[in-house]
C-alpha positions in Angstrom: -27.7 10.7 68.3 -29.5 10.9 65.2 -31.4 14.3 64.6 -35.6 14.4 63.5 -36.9 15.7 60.1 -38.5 18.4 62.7 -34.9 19.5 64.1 -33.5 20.0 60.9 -36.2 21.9 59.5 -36.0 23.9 62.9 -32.5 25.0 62.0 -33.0 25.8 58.3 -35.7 28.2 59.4 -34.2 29.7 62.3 -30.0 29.5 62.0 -29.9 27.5 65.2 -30.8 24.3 67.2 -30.5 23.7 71.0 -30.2 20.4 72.2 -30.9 19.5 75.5 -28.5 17.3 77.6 -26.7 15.4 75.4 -23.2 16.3 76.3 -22.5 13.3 78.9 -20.7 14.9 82.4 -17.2 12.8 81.3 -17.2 14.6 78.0 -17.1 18.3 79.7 -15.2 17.1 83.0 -11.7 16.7 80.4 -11.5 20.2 79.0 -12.6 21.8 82.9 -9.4 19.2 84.4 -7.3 20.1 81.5 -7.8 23.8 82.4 -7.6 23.7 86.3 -4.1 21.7 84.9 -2.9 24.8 83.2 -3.7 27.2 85.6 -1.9 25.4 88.2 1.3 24.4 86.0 1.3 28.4 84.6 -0.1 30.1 87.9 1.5 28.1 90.8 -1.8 27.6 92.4 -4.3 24.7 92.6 -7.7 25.2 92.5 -10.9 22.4 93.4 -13.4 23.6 91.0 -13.4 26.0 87.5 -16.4 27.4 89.4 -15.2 28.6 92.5 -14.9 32.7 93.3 -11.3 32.2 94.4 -10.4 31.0 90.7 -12.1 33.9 89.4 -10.7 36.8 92.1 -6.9 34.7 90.8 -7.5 35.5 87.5 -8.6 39.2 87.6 -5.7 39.5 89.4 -3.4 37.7 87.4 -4.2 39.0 83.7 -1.3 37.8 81.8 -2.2 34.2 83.4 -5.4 34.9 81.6 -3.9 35.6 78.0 -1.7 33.2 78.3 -4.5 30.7 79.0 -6.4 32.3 76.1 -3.9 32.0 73.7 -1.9 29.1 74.7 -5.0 26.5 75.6 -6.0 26.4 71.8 -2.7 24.3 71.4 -3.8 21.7 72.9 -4.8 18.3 71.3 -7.6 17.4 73.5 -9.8 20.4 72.2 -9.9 17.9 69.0 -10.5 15.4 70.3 -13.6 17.0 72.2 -14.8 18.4 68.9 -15.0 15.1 67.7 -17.3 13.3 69.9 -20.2 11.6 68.2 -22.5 14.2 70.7 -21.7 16.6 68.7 -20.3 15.3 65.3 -23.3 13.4 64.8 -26.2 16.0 64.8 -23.8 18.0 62.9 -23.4 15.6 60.0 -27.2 15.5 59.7 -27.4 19.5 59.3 -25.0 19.5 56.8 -26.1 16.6 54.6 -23.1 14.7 54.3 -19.4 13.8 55.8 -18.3 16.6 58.3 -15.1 18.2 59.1 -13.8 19.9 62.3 -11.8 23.0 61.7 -8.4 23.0 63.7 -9.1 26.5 65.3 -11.0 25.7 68.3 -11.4 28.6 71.0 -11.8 28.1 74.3 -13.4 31.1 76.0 -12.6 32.1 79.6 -14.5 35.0 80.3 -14.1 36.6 83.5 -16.7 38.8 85.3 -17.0 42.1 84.5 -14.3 41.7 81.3 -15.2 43.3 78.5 -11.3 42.8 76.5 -13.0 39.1 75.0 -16.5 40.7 74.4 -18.1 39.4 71.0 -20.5 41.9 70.3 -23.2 41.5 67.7 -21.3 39.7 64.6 -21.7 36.9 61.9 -19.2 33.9 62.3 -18.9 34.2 58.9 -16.6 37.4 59.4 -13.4 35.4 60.9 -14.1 32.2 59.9 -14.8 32.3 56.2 -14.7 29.8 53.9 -18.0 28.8 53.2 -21.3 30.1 54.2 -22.6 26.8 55.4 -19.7 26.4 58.4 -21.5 25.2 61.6 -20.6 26.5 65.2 -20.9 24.3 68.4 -21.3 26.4 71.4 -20.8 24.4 74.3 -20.9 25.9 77.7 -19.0 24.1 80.4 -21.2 25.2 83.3 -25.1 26.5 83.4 -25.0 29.7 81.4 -27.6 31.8 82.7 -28.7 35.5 81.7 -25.9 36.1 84.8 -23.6 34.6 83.7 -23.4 35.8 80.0 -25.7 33.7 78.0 -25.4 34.0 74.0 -28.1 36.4 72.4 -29.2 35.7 68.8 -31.6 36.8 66.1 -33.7 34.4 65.0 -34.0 33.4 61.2 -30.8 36.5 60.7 -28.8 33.7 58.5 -31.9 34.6 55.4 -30.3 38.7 55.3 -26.8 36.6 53.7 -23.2 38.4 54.3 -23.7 41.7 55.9 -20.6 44.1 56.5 -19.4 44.6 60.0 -19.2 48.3 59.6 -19.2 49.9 63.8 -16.1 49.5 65.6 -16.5 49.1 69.4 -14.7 48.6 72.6 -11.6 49.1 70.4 -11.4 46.2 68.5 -14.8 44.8 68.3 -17.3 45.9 64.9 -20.9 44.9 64.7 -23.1 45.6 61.6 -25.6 48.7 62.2 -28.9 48.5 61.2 -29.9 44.7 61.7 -31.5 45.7 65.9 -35.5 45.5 64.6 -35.6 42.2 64.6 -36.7 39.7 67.3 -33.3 39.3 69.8 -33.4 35.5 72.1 -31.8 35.3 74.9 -30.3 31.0 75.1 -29.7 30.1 79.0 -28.2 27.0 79.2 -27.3 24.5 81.3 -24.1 22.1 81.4 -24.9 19.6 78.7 -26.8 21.3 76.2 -25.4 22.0 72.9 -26.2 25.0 70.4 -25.3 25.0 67.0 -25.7 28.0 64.7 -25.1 29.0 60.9 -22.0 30.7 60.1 -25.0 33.5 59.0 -26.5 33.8 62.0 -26.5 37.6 64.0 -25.3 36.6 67.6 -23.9 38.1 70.4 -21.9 37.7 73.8 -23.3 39.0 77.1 -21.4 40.6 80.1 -20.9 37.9 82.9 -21.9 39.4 85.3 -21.4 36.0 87.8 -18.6 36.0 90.2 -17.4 32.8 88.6 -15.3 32.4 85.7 -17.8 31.5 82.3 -15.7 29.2 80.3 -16.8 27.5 76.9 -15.9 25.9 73.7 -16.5 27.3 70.2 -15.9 24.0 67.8 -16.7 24.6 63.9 -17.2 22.7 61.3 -17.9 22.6 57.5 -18.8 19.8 54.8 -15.5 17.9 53.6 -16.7 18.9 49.9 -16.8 22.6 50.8 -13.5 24.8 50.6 -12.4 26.3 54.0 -10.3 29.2 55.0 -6.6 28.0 55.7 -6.3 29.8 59.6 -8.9 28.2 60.6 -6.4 25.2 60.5 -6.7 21.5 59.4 -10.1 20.3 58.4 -10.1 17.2 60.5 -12.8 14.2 59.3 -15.3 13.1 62.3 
């Protein structure tokens, strides 16, 4: 998939692109298997579906399962090798004008309803992942991500305001910078097989899932092989 003159435009102006459906259903059925694996090899129980209530109601009452799953998932190859389909390296390339690299660090999000511990509050990529300014995110849910559910929320055209310091802390870890909230705020539902990639600038925002499902995604990153990169973000990997 080759991106338009139109798309990229689209992102420069606005920080961010959607793409509709073009995550074939094979490419997200690994990571959801490779997870259902874990939770069974580490939790002792099977379970049909990532989406089922059961899975969910195990977790919340298994919370150590759940960091351990947090933590210990990111170790895992496949994420990689995920991050390096052409679905997603592709469109990337074109945004950043040249030769691509994924960054080693790749989480993998399980947030469970009504969690706040994992909550990213308002914040600027930039912040953890440093580097350069240019780093592309891939947010890719692995089920529909309605408003429900805990859809991303993001401000529009916020890469133009450049570095801004996080300076509010919240929910004990968390800061968010204070004084960005007049600007316009976009809610992105979205549905298994769409793809959003933002600027490392960009203001956004988790929301609460309030589903009874587990929301699980994948946050891949990426930066141009000629630009320097921050060392724990891991191996810049060529795609």
């Amino acid at each position: 998939m080759r991106l338009t003159d139109s798309q990229v435009r689209q992102y420069r102006r606005d920080g961010l692109l959607l793409l509709r459906g073009v995550l074939p259903p094979a490419a997200l059925d690994r990571p959801e298997e490779e997870f259902l694996g874990l939770v069974e090899a580490w939790g002792g129980r099977p379970f049909p579906a990532a989406q089922s209530e059961e899975l969910a109601q195990f977790l919340l009452e298994n919370r150590e399962l759940e960091r351990r799953l947090y933590d210990g998932i990111r170790e895992y190859p496949w994420l990689a090798e995920f991050g390096a389909c052409r679905e997603i390296a592709g469109p990337v390339s074109d945004l950043l004008g040249g030769p691509a690299g994924l960054m080693g660090k790749i989480p993998f999000r399980i947030d469970l309803p009504g969690v706040t511990r994992e909550l990213a509050v308002w914040h600027q990529d930039y912040r953890y992942v440093r580097g350069n300014t240019d780093i592309i995110t891939a947010w890719v849910p692995l089920q529909d991500t309605p408003y429900v559910r805990g859809c991303l929320m993001v401000m529009p055209g916020s890469q133009e305001l450049g570095i801004i310091e996080h300076d509010h802390e919240v929910l004990g870890k968390r800061h968010y910078p204070s004084g960005v909230f007049g600007r316009e705020v976009r809610y992105v539902e979205m549905q298994r097989g769409d793809l959003l990639l933002f600027h490392s600038l960009l203001l956004h925002s988790s929301t609460l899932n309030m589903s009874p499902t587990v929301r699980l995604s994948i946050q891949a990153r990426y930066s141009a092989l000629s630009a320097p990169t921050d060392p724990s973000m891991g191996q810049v990997i060529p795609v």
